[in-house]
N, C-alpha and C positions, 0 to 999 in steps of 0.2 A: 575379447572383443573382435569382430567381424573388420573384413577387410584391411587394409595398409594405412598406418598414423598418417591425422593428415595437419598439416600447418596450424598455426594458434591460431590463423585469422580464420578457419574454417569453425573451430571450437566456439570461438564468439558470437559466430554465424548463428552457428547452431544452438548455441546458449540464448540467442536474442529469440529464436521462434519457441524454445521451450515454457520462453516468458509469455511471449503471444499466445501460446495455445494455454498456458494455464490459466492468461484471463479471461479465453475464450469460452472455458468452459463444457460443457455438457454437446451446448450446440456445434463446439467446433468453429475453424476458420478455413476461407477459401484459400485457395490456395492464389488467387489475383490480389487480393486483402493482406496477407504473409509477404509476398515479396515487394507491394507497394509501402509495407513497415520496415519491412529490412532495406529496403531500397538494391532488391537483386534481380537480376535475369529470372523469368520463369522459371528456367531449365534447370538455374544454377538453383533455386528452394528447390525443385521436385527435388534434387539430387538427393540433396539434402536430409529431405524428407523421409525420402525412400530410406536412408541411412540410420535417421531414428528411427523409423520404424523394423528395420533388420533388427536393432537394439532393443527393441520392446519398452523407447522413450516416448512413440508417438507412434499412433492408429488412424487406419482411415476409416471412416463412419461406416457403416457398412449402409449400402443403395445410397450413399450421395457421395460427391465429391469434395469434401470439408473433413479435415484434420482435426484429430483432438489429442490428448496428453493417452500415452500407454501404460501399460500396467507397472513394468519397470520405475517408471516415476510417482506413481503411486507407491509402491515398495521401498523406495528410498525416501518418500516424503514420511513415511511410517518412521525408518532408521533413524532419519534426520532429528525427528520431532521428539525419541526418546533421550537422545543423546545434547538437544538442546531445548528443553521444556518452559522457552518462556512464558507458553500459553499458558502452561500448568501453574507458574508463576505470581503470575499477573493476573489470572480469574478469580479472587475474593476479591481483588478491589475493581475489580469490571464488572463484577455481581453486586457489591457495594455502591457503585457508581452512579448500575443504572438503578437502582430500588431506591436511592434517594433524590435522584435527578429525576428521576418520573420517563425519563424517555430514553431511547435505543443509545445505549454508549456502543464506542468504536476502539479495537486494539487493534492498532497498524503497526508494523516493522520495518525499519528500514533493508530495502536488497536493492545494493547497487545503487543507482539513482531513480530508483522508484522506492514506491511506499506501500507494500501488501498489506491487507486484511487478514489478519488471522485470527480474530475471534470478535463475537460482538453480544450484545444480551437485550434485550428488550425490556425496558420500562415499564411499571404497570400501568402508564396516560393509555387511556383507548386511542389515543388516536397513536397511529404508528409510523415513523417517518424510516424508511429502509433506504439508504443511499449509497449503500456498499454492499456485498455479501463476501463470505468468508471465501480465500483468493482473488478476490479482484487486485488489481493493480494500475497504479496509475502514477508519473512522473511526480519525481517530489516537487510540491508545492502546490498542487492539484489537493482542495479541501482541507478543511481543517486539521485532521493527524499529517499529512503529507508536507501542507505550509507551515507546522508547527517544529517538525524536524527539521525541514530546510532555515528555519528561520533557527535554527538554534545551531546551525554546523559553525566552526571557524570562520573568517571571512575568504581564505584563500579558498578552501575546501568549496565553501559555498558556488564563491567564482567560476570554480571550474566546474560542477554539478551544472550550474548556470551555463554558463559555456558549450556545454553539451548538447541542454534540454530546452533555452530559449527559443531556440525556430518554432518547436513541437507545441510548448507549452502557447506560444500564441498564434501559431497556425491552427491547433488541434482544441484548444483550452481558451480560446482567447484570454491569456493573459500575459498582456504585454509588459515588459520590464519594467516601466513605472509604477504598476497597479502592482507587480511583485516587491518592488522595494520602498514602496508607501504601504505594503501588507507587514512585512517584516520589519519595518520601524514601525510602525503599532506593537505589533508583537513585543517585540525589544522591551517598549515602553508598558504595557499592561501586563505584560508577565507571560500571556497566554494572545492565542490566536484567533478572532472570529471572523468569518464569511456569511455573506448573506446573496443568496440567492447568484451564488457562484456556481455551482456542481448542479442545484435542483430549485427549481425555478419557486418559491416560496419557500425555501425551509434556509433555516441559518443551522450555523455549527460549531461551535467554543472545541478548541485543541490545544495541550499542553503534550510537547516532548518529555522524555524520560531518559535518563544517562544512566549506563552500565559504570563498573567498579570502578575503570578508566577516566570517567568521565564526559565517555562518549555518547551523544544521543542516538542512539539505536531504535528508539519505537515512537509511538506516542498515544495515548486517550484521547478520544474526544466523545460528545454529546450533542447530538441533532435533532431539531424541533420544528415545528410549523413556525415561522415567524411571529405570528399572535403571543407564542408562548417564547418567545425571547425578545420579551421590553429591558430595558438596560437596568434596573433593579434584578430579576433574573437571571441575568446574565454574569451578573455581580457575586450572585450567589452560588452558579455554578462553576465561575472561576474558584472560588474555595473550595468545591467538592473536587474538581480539578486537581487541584496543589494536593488535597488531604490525599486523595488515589495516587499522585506520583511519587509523595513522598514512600506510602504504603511498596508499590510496584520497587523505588531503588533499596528499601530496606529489604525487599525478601531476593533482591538480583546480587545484592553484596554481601548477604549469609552466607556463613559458610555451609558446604554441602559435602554429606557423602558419598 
């Protein structure tokens, strides 16, 4: 690696924009955008910046000035993905999900106190409701997979996730600590998670978490629709396709493997 180690609060620094540019995407982030998330000096991102990008963790667009993830993080998201395959896992019942739910199911994971996208499948309803795409990220509690992990952590765990992410989540998310714990007592009580015109101004979204061997909720499924198509008999119905996919998801997480 390039240059002299630098402090662990530089690493987290650095880990926090790795997260930004991945849910930036294609288009990239500015670099005024970057350190008003990380809440740093200009000077002190560019450094930064310039840093992963020595590393080949991050690139600059080439004729603008916006940031995007480098090849290097592409090549370890490759390494990563063989050596922990829970997409590979988890897609017959994401495939199952959506062919019987009619509409676009969602596979999120938990990273840190956020909730990634890593896999989704489309329904065959013509009408198509898209409210995530595969890497997006967003604080957990934020939609259906993300409120259905949070709502399923320990209480202290929770607290502190909570402790972290409440400024964001209702400065950014408008969702203010009541509406989060009047969300997660539903949840508690139905088994599963639903949001209505929380993320996307018309469409609802039903989310059940999933627990690895431990018993930890690490991911979760969900299913998003036009409101029209989630009257509360339907919704009834896809909390069973819910349950039948997470049971599916923790029998093939707790097989053994070679």
């Amino acid at each position: 690696m390039s240059g002299n180690p630098e402090p662990i609060g530089s690493l987290q620094r650095a880990s926090a924009l790795l997260r930004l540019l991945a849910n930036a995407g294609q288009r990239g982030a500015g670099l005024t955008d970057l350190a008003k998330e990380v809440r740093l000096p200009h000077p002190s991102v560019h450094r930064l910046l310039r840093q992963l990008i020595a590393e080949g963790l991050a690139r600059q667009i080439e004729g603008t000035r916006r940031y995007a993830l480098g090849s290097l993080a592409f090549e370890l998201g490759l390494a990563a993905a063989q050596q922990f395959d829970i997409r590979g896992l988890c897609r017959p019942a994401l495939d199952r999900l959506a062919l019987d739910a009619g509409d676009t199911a969602y596979l999120v994971v938990r990273s840190g106190d956020e909730a990634v996208c890593i896999d989704l499948e489309e329904g065959p309803s013509p009408i198509r409701v898209l409210t995530l795409q595969i890497g997006s990220r967003r604080p957990l509690g934020v939609g259906a997979g993300g409120l259905a992990i949070l709502a399923a952590l320990d209480e202290p765990e929770r607290g502190q996730v909570l402790g972290r992410c409440q400024d964001a989540l209702d400065r950014e998310w408008q969702l203010p600590a009541a509406l989060l714990d009047s969300s997660m007592a539903a949840a508690a009580s139905a088994g599963h998670v639903l949001v209505r015109n929380r993320v996307t101004l018309g469409v609802s979204a039903i989310g059940q978490a999933f627990r690895d061997a431990l018993g930890r909720p690490i991911g979760a499924i969900s299913v998003a629709a036009t409101n029209d198509r989630m009257a509360d008999a339907r919704v009834r119905t896809l909390a069973g396709l819910l349950a039948r996919s997470v049971r599916q998801i923790e029998r093939a997480l707790r097989a053994p493997r070679h």
